[in-house]
Structures are given as structure tokens and as C-alpha cells.
Short mmCIF file of the C-alpha atoms (twelve columns), coordinates in Angstrom:
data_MODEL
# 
_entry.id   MODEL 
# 
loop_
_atom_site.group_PDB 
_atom_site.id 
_atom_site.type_symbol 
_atom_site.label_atom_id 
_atom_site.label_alt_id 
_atom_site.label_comp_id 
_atom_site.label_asym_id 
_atom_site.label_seq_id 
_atom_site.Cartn_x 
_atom_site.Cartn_y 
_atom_site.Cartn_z 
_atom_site.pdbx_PDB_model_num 
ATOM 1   C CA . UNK A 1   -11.267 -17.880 -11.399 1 
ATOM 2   C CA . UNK A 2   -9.571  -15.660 -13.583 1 
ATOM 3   C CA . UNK A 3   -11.788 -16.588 -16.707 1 
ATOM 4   C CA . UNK A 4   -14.930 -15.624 -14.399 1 
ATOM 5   C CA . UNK A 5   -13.386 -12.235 -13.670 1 
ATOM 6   C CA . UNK A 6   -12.998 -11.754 -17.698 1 
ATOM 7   C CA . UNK A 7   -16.536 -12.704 -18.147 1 
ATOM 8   C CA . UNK A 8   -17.588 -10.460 -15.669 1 
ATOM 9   C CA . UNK A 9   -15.301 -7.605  -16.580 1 
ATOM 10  C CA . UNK A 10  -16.749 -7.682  -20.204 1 
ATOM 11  C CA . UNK A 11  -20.427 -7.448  -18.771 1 
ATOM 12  C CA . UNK A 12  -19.443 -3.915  -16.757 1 
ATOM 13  C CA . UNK A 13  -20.270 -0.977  -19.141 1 
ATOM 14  C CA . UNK A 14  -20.444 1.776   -16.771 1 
ATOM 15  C CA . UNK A 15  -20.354 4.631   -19.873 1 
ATOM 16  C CA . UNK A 16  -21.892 8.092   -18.929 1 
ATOM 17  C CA . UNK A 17  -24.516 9.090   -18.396 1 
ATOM 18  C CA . UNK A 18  -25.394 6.629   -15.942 1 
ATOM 19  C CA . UNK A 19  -27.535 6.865   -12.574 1 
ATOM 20  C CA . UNK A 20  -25.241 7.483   -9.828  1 
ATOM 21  C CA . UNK A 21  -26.757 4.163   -7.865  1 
ATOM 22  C CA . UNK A 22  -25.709 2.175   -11.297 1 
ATOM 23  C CA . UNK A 23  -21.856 3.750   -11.614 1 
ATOM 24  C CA . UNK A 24  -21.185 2.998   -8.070  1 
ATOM 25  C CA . UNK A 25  -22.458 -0.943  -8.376  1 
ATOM 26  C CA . UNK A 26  -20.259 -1.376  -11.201 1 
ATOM 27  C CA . UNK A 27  -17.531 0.427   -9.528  1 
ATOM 28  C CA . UNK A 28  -17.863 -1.904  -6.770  1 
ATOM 29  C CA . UNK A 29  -17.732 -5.096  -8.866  1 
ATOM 30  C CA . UNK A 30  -14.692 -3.431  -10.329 1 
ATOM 31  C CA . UNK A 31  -13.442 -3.153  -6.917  1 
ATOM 32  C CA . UNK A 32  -14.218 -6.792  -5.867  1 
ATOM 33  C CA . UNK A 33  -13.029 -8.036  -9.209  1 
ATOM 34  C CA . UNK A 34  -9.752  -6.127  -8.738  1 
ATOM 35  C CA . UNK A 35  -9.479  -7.602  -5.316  1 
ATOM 36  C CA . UNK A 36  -9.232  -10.833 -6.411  1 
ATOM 37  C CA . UNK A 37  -6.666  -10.305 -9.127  1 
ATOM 38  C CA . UNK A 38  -4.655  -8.551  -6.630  1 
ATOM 39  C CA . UNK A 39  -5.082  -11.389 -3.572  1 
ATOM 40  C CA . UNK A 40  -4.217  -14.366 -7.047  1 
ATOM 41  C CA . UNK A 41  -0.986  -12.210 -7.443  1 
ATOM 42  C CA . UNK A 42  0.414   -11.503 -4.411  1 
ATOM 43  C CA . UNK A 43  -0.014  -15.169 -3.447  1 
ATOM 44  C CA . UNK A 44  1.829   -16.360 -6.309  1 
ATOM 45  C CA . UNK A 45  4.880   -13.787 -4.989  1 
ATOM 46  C CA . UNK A 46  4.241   -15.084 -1.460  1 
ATOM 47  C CA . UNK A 47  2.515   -12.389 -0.024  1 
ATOM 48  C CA . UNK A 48  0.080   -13.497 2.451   1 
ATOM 49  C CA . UNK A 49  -1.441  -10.745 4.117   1 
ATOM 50  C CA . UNK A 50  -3.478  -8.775  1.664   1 
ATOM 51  C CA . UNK A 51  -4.695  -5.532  3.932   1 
ATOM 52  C CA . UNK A 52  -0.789  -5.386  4.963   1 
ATOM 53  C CA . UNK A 53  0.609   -5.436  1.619   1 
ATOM 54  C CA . UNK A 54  -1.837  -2.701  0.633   1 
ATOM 55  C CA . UNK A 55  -0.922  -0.482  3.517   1 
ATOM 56  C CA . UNK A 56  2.733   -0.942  2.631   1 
ATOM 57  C CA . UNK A 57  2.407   0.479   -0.875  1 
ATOM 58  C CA . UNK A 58  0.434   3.466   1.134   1 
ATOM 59  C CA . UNK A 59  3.653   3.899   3.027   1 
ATOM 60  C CA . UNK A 60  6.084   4.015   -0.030  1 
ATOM 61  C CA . UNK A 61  4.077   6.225   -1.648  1 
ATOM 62  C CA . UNK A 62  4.070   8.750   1.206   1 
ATOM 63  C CA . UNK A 63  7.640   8.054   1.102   1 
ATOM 64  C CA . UNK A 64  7.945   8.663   -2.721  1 
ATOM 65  C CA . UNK A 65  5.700   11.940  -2.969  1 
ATOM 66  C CA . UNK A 66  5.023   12.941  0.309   1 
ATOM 67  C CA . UNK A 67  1.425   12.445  0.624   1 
ATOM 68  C CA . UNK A 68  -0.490  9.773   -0.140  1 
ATOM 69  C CA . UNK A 69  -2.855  8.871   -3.225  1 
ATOM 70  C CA . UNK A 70  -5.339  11.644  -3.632  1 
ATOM 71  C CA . UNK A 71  -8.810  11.182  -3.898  1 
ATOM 72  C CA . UNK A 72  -10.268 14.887  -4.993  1 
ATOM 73  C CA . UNK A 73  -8.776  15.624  -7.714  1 
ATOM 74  C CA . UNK A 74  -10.766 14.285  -10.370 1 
ATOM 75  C CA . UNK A 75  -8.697  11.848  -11.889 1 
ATOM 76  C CA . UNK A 76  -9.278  8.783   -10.148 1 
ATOM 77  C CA . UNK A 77  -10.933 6.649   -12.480 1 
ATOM 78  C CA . UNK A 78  -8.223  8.161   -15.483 1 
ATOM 79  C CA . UNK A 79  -5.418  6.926   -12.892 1 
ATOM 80  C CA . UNK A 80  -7.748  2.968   -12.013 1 
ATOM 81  C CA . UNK A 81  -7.625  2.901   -16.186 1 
ATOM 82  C CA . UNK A 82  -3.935  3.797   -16.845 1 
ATOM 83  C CA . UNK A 83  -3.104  1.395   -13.528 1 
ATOM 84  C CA . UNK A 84  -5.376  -1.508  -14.940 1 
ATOM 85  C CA . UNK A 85  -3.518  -0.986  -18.870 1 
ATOM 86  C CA . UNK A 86  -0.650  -1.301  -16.987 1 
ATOM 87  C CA . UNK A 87  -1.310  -4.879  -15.388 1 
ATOM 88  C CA . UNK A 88  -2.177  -5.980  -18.779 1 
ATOM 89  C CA . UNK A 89  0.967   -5.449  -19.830 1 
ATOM 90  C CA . UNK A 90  2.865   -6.647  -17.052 1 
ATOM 91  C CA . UNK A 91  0.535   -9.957  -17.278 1 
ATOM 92  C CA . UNK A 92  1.153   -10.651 -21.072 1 
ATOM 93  C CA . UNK A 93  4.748   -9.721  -20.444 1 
ATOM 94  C CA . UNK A 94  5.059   -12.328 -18.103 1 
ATOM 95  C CA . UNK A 95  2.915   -15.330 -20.262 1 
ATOM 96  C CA . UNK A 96  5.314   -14.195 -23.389 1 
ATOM 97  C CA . UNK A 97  2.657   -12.237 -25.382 1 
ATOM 98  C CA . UNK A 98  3.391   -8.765  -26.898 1 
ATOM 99  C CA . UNK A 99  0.399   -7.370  -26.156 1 
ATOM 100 C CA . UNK A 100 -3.143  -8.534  -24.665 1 
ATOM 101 C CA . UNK A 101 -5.598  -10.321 -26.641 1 
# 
């Protein structure tokens, strides 16, 4: 599964300037694709419930800054990117590599 989400992350190329219609189908394979990652994951920590754990991590952040994530402010996609870097690290962390391939 995983190796068909790196195949099918290396065929999205959503650079600008792209048709609106285009940008949001890749977003949305994104989406799916990140889905998946995030349902393989939380099963291997023993979460179960996938729309739960979700809306918990809502919660703490409303806890942590008082509001939760915001959607206006133009730096969604900058945020996805840094957040996706991130869980490369944390993945090659945890297979003993310095750094993904």
C-alpha cells in the first residue's frame, strides 16, 4: 500500500499556474493519499476510530491556542508541506534512517 501511495505521490505535480478544476483533483488525491497514511498509522498505535482521533487533535488544539486550525489565512498548503516534511522525518526516524531517501 504504501509503495502505491509513493508512486502516486510522485505522479501529483500540482505547480502554478494550474486550472483551478486541476489543483483541486490533485489536492484531493493528496487528501485521499494522506488519509491512508494517517488510517496505516494510527492502526499500528491502536487507534481504531479514524474520524474520532481526528476530532480529538481538533480539541487539543483549541485547547493549545484557543481556536482551532484556520483556514483563511493563506497558508494552508505552506502549513500541509511543513506538516508532510515533518512525517518524513518522524518515519525515517523511526526505520533508523537520517534522513528520507
Amino acid at each position: 500500500m504504501l509503495l502505491d501511495l509513493a508512486e502516486r505521490a510522485r505522479r501529483i505535480e500540482p505547480f502554478p499556474p494550474c486550472p483551478p478544476e486541476e489543483r483541486d483533483e490533485a489536492l484531493r488525491e493528496m487528501l485521499d493519499s494522506a488519509v491512508a497514511v494517517a488510517r496505516g498509522l494510527c492502526s499500528m498505535c491502536g487507534v481504531v476510530d479514524l474520524r474520532a482521533a481526528i476530532l480529538e487533535r481538533r480539541e487539543i488544539g483549541i485547547a493549545r491556542y484557543s481556536q482551532p486550525l484556520r483556514y483563511d489565512d493563506g497558508r494552508g498548503l505552506v502549513d500541509a508541506a511543513q506538516e508532510a516534511l515533518d512525517l518524513c522525518g518522524y518515519l525515517a526516524r523511526e526505520i533508523g534512517e537520517d534522513a528520507p531517501r
